[in-house]
LOTORKE-57238 format. One record per residue: y negated, x negated, z of N, C-alpha, C, O, CB in turn; residue number from 1. Coordinates in steps of 0.05 Angstrom, whole numbers, plus 32768, in hexadecimal, padded with zeros to 4 digits. Glycine has a CB too. Layout:
<drenbas>
(drenba (Y; X; Z); (Y; X; Z); (Y; X; Z); (Y; X; Z); (Y; X; Z); NUM)
...
</drenbas>
This chain:
<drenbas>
(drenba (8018; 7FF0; 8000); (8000; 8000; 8000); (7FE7; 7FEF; 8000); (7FD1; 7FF7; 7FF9); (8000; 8013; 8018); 1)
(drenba (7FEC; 7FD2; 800A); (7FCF; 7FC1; 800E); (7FCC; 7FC2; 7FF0); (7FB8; 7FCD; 7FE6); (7FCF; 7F9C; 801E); 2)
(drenba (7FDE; 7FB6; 7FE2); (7FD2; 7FB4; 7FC0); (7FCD; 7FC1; 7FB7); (7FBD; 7FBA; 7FA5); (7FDB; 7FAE; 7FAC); 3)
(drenba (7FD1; 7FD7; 7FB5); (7FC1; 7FF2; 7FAB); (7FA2; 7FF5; 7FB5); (7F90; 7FF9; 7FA5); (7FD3; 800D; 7FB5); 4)
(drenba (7F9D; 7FF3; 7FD4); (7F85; 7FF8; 7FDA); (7F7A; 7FDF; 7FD4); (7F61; 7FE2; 7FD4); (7F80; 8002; 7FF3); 5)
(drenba (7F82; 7FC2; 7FCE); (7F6D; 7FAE; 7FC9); (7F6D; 7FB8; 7FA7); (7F5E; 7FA8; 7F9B); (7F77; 7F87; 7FD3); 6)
(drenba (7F78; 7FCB; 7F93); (7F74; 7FC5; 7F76); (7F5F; 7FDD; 7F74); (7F4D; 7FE1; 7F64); (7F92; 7FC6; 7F61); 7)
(drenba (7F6B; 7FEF; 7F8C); (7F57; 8008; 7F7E); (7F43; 8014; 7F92); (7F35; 8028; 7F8D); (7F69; 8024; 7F73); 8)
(drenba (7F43; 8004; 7FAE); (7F2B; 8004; 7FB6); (7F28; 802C; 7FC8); (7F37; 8035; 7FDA); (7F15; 7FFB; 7F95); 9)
(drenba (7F1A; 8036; 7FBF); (7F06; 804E; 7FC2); (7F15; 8065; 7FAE); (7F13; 807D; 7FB4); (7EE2; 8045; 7FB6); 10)
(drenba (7F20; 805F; 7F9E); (7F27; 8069; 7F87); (7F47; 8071; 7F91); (7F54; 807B; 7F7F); (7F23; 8052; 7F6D); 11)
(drenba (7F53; 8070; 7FA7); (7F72; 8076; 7FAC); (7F6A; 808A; 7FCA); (7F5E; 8085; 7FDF); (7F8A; 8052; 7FB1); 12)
(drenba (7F76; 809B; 7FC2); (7F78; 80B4; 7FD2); (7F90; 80B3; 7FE7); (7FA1; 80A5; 7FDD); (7F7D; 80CD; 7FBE); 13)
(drenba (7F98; 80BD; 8000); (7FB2; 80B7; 8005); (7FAD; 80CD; 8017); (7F9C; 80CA; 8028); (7FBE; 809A; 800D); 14)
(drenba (7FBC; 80E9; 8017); (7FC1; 8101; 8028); (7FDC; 8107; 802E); (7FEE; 8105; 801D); (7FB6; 8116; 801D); 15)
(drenba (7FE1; 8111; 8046); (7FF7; 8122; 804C); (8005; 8132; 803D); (7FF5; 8140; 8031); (7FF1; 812F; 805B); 16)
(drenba (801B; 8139; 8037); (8029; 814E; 802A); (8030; 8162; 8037); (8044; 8162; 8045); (803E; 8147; 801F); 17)
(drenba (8021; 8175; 8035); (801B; 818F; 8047); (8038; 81A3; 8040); (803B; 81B8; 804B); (7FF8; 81A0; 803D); 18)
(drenba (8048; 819A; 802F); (805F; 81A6; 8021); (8078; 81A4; 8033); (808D; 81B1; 8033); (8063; 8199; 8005); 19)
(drenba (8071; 8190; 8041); (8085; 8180; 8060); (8083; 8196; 8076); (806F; 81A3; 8078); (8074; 815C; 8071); 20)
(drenba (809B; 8199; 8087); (809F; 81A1; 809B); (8096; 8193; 80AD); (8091; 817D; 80A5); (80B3; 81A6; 809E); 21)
(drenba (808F; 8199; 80CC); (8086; 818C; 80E8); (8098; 8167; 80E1); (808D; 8152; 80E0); (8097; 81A6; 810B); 22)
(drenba (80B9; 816D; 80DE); (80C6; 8158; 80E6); (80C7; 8142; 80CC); (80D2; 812C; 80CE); (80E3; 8164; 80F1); 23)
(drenba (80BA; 8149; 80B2); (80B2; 8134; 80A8); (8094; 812E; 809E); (8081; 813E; 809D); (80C2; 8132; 8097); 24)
(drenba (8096; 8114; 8096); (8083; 810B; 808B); (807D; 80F7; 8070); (8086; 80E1; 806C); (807E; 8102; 809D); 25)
(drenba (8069; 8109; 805F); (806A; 80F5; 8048); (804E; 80FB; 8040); (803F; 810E; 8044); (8083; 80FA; 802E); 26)
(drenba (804C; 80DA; 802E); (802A; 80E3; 802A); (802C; 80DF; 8001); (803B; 80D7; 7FF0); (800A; 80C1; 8040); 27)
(drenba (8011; 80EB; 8006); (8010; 80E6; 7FE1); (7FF4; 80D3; 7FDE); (7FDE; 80D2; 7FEA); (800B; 810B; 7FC9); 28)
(drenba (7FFF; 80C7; 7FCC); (7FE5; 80AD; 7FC0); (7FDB; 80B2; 7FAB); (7FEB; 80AA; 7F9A); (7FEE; 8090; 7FB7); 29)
(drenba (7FC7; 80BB; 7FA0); (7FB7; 80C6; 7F83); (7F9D; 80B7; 7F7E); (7F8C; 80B1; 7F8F); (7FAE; 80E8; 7F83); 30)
(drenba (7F9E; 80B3; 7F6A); (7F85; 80A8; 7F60); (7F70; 80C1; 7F5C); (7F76; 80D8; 7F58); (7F8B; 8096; 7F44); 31)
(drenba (7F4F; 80B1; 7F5F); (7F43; 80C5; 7F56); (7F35; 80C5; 7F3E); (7F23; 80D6; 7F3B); (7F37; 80CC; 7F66); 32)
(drenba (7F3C; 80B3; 7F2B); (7F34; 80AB; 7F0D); (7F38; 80C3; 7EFE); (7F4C; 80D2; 7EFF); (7F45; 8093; 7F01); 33)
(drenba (7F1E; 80C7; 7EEB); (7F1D; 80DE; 7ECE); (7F37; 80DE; 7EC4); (7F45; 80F2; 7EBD); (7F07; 80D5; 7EB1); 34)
(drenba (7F3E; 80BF; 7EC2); (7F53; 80B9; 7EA7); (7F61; 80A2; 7EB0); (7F5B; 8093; 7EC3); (7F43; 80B2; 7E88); 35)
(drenba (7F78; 809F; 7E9A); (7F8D; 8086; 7EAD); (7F82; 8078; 7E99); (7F97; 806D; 7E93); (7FB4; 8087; 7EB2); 36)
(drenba (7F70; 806E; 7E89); (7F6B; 8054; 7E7E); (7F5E; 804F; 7E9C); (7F68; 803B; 7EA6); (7F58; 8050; 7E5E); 37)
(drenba (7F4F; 8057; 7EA9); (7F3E; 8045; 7EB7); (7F4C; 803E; 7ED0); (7F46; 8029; 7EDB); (7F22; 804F; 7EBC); 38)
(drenba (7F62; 804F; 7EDD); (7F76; 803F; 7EEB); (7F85; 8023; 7EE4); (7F8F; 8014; 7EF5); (7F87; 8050; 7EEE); 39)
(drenba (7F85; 801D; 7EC6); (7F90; 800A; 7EBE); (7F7F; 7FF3; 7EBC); (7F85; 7FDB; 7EC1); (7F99; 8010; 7EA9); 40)
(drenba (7F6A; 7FFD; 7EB5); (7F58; 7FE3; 7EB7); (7F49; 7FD7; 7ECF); (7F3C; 7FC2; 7ECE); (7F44; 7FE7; 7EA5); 41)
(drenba (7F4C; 7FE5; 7EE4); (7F4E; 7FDA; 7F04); (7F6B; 7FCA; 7EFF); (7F6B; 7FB2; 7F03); (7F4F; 7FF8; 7F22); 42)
(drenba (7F7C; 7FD1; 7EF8); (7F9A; 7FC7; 7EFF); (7F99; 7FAB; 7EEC); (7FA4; 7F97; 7EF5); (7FB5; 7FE1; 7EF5); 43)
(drenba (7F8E; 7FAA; 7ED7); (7F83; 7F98; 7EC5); (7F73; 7F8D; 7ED3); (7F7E; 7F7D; 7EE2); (7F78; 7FA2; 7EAD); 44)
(drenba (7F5C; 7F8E; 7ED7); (7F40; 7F7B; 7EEB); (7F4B; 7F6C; 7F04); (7F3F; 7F58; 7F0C); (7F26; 7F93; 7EFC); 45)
(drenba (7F64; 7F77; 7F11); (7F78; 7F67; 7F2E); (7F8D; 7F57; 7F1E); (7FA1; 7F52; 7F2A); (7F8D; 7F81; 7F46); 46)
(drenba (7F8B; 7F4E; 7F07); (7F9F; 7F3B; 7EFF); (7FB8; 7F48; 7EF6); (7FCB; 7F39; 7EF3); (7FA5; 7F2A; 7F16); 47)
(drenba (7FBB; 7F67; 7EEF); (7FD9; 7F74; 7EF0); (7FDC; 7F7C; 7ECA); (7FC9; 7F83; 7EBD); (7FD9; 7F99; 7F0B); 48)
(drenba (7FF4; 7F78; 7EC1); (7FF7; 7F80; 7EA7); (800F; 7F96; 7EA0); (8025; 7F92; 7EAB); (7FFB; 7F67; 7E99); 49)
(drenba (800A; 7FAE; 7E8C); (801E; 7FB8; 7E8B); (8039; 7FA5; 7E76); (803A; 7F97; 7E61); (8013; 7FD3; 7E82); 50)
(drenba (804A; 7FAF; 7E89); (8063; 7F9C; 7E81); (807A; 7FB1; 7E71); (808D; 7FA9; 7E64); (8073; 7F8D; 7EA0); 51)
(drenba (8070; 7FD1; 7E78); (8083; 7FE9; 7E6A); (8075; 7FFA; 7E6A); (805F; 7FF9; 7E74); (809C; 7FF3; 7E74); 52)
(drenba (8083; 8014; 7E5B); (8073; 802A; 7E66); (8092; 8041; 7E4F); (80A0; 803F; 7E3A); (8043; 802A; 7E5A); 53)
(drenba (808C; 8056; 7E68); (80A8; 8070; 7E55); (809F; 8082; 7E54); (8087; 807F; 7E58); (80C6; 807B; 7E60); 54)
(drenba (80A6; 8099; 7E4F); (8094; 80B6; 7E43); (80AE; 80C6; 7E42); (80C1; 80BC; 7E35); (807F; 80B5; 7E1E); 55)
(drenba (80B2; 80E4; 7E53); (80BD; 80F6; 7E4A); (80B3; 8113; 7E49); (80A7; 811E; 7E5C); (80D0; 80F3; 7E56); 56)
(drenba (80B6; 811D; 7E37); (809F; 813D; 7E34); (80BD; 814D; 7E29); (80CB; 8142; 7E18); (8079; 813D; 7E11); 57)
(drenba (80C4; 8166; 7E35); (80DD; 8171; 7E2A); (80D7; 8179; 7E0D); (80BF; 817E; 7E07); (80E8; 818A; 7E3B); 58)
(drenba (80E9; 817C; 7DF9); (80E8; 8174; 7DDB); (80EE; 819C; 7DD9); (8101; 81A4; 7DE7); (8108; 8154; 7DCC); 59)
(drenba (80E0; 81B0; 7DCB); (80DF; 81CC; 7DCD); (80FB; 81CF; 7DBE); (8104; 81BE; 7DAF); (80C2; 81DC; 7DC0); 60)
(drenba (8106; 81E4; 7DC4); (8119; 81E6; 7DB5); (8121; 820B; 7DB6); (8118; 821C; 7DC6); (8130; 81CE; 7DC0); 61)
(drenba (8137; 820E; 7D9D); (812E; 8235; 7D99); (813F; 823C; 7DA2); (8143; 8254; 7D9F); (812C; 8247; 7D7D); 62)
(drenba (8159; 8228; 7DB7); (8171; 8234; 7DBD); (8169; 8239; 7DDA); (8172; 824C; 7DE7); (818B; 8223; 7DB8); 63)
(drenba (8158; 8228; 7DE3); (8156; 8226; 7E08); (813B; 8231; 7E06); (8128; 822B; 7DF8); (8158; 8200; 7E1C); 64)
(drenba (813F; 824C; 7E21); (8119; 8256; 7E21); (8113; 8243; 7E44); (8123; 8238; 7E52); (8111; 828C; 7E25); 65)
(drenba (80FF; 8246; 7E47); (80F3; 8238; 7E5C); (80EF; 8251; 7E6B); (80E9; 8267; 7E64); (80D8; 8227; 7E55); 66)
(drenba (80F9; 8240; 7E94); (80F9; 825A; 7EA5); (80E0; 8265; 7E9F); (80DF; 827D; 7E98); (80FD; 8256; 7EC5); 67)
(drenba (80C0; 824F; 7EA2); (80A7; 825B; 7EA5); (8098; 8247; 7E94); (80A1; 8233; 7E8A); (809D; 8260; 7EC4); 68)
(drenba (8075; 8255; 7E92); (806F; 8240; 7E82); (8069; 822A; 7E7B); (8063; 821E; 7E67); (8069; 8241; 7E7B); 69)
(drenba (806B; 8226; 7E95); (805E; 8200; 7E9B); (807C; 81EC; 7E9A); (807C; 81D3; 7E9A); (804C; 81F9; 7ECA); 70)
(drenba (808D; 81F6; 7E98); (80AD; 81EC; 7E86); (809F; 81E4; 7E77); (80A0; 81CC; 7E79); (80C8; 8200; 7E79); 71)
(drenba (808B; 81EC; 7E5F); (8090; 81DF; 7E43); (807E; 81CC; 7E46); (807E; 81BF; 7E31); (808D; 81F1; 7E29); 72)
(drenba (8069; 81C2; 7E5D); (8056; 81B5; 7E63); (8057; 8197; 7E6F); (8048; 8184; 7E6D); (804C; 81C4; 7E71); 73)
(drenba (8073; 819F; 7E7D); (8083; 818A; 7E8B); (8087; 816B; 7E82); (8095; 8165; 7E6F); (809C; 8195; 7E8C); 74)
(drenba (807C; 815E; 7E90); (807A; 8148; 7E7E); (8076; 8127; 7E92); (8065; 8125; 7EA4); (805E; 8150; 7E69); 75)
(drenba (8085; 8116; 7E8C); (8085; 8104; 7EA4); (8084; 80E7; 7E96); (8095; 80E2; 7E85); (80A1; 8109; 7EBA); 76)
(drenba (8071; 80D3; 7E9D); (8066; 80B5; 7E89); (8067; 80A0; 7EA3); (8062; 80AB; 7EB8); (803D; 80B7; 7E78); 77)
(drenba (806A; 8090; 7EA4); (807C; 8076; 7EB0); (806C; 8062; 7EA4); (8068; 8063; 7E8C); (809F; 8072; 7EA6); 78)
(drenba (8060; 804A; 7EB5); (804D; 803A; 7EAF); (8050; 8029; 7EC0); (8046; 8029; 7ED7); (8035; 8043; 7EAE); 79)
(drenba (8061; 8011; 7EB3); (8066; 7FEE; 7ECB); (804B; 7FDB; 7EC3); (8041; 7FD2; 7EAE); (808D; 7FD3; 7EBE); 80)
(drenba (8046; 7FDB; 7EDB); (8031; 7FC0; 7EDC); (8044; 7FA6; 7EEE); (8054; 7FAE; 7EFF); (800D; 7FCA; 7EF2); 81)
(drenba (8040; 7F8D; 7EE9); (804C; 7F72; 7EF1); (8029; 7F67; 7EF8); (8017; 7F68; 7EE7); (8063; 7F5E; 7ED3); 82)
(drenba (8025; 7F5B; 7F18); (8010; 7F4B; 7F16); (8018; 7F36; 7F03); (802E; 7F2E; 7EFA); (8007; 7F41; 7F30); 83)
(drenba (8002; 7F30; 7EFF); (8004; 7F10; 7EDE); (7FFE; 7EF9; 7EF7); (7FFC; 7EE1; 7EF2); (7FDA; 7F10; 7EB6); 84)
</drenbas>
């Protein structure tokens, strides 16, 4: 967690997950950037380079309907940084 707050400073959010019962505990970390170029280029400016990155968005199809509509919205991108 230190490297995150020395790359992004002011800019990293960190709250409770109010979704938790009394007997656990978990927190969430969010940036508060417009856009992820400019998360990158803090991550860029601390010496860090992307080394990968993956992408999955479900592909529509006429045989399978979606339970609701944010199914077809669903979509999840994967982004490795290596300090240099």
């Amino acid at each position: 967690m230190s490297d995150c707050r020395q790359v992004f400073g002011d800019t990293l959010n960190q709250g409770r997950d109010g979704d938790m019962g009394e007997d656990r505990y978990t927190s969430r970390v969010y940036l508060k950037h417009t856009f992820l170029e400019q998360a990158f280029d803090y991550l860029a400016a601390n010496g860090y380079s992307l080394i990968t990155a993956s992408s999955h968005t479900p592909a529509p199809n006429a045989f399978t309907q979606h339970k609701d509509e944010q199914e077809c919205y669903m979509h999840y991108s994967q982004f490795t940084f290596q300090k240099s």
